[in-house]
C-alpha positions in Angstrom: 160.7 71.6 114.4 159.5 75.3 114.5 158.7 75.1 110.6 156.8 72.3 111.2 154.8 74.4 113.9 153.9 77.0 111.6 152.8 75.3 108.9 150.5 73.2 111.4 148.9 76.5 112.8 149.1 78.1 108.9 146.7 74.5 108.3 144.7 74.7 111.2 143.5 79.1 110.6 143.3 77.7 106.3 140.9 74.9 107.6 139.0 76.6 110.1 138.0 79.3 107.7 136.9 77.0 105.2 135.0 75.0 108.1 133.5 78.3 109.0 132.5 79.2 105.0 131.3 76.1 104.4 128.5 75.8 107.8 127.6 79.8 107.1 126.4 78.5 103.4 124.4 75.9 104.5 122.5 78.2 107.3 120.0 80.0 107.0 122.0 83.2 107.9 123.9 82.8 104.3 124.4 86.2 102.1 121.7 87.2 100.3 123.4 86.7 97.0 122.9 83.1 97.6 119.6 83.3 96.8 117.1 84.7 94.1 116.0 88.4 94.6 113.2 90.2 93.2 114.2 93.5 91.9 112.4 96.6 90.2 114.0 97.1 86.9 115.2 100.5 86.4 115.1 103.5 88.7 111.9 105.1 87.2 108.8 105.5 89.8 105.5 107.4 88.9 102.3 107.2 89.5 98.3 106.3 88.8 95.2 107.5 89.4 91.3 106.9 89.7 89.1 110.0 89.1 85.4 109.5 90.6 86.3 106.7 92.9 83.8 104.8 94.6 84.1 103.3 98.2 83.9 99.4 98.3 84.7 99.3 94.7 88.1 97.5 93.6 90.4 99.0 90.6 93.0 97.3 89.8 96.7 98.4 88.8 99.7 96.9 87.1 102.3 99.1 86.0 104.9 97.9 88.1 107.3 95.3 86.7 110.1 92.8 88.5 112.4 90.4 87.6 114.4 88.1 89.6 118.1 88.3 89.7 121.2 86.6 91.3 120.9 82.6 91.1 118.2 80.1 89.9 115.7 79.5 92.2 111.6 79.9 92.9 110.5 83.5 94.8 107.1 83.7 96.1 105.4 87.0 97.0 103.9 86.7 100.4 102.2 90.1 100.4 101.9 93.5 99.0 101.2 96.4 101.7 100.7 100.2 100.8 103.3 102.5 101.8 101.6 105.4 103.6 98.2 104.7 103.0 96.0 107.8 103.6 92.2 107.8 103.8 91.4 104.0 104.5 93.4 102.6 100.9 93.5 99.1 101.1 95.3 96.2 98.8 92.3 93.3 98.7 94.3 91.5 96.1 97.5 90.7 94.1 99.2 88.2 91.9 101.6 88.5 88.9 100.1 88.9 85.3 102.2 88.0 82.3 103.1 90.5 79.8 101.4 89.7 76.3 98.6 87.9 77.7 96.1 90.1 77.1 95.0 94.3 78.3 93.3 95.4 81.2 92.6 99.0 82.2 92.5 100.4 85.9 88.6 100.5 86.2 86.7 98.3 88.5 88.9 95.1 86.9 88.8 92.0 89.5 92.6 90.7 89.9 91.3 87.6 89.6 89.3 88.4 86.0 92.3 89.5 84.2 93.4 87.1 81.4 96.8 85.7 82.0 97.0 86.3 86.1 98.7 84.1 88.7 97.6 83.2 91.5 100.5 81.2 92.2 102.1 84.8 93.1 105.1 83.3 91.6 107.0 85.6 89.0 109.2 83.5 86.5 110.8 86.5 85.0 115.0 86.6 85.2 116.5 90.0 84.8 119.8 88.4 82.7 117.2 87.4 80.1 115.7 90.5 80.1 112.4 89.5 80.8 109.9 90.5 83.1 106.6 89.8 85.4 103.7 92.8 85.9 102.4 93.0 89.4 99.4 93.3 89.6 97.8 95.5 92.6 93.7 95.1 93.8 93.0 98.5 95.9 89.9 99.7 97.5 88.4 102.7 100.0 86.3 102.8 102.4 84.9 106.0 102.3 84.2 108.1 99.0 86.8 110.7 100.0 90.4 110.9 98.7 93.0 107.4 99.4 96.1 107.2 98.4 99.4 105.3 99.0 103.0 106.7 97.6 104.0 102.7 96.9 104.0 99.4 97.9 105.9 97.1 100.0 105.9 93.8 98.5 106.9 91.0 100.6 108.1 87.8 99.1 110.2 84.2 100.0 113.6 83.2 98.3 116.0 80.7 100.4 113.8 80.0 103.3 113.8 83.6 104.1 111.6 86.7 103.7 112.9 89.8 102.0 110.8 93.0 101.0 111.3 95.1 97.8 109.6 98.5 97.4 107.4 99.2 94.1 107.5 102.8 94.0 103.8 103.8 92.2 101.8 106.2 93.6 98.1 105.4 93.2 95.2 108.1 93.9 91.5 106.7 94.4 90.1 110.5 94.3 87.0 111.8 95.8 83.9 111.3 93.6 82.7 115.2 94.3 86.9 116.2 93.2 87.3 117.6 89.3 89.4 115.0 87.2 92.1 117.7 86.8 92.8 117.7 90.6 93.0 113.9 90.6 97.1 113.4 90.8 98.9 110.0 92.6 100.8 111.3 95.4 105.2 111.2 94.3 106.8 107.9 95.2 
């Protein structure tokens, strides 16, 4: 009889857990290695910048690549936010281009103009392939003094849940009246 006990409470704590394993995978509130995440490739950071920047005018960066890792599944890039923005900089678009599509250089280039962007915002690229997606970043200043930003925070949905990833480029817009030597990207 006490045998018989045990291995009815040993059942009950085995089946409890794997009641308890099985709801938390089907939430919402399941590990993040559930779902697809978007990653920066590497642990490099650095930096761009714009000599004789006008205010009002866009330029247009992509140096910074992702890919997605962990399980199959569709990320979507919500938005992309400058990381301690100084002098008014401002992201006025984004989008992923596709490596091999074609060249584009950082002056006053439209996001939208570039040959082979996304507006989809939906990078394809998967990390075990090795094989990755461009992000593509639309600044602007208001004022024709010095912006700058030391990265950006790009937002994106995987698993019905938003994440953020950082993409550590510093990007200078410098003053128009500033000598191109003093023109640096503040360190990521």
């Amino acid at each position: 009889m006490r045998a018989s006990l045990h291995l009815r409470a040993v059942t009950e704590i085995v089946l409890g857990v794997l009641l308890v394993g099985t709801l938390a995978a089907c939430g919402s509130t399941a590990p993040r290695s559930l779902w697809p995440r978007l990653v920066v490739p590497g642990s490099g950071s650095g930096g761009v910048a714009a000599p004789s920047a006008r205010a009002g005018v866009a330029y247009s960066f992509g140096a910074m690549q992702v890919c997605i890792r962990g399980p199959r599944g569709a990320v979507s890039i919500e938005s992309v936010k400058p990381v301690d923005a100084r002098g008014g900089l401002h992201v006025s678009g984004y989008g992923v281009w596709r490596p091999g599509t074609s060249e584009f250089g950082a002056d006053k280039v439209q996001v939208a103009a570039i040959a082979g962007f996304d507006a989809h915002r939906e990078p394809t690229g998967r990390c075990s392939q090795h094989r990755v997606d461009t992000i593509v970043v639309q600044v602007d200043k208001p004022h024709d003094t010095f912006a700058s930003s030391t990265g950006f925070e790009l937002s994106y949905r995987s698993g019905g849940s938003t994440h953020t990833v950082l993409l550590p480029l510093g990007v200078a817009l410098c003053a128009r009246s500033a000598p191109h030597r003093d023109c640096t990207p503040p360190a990521p």
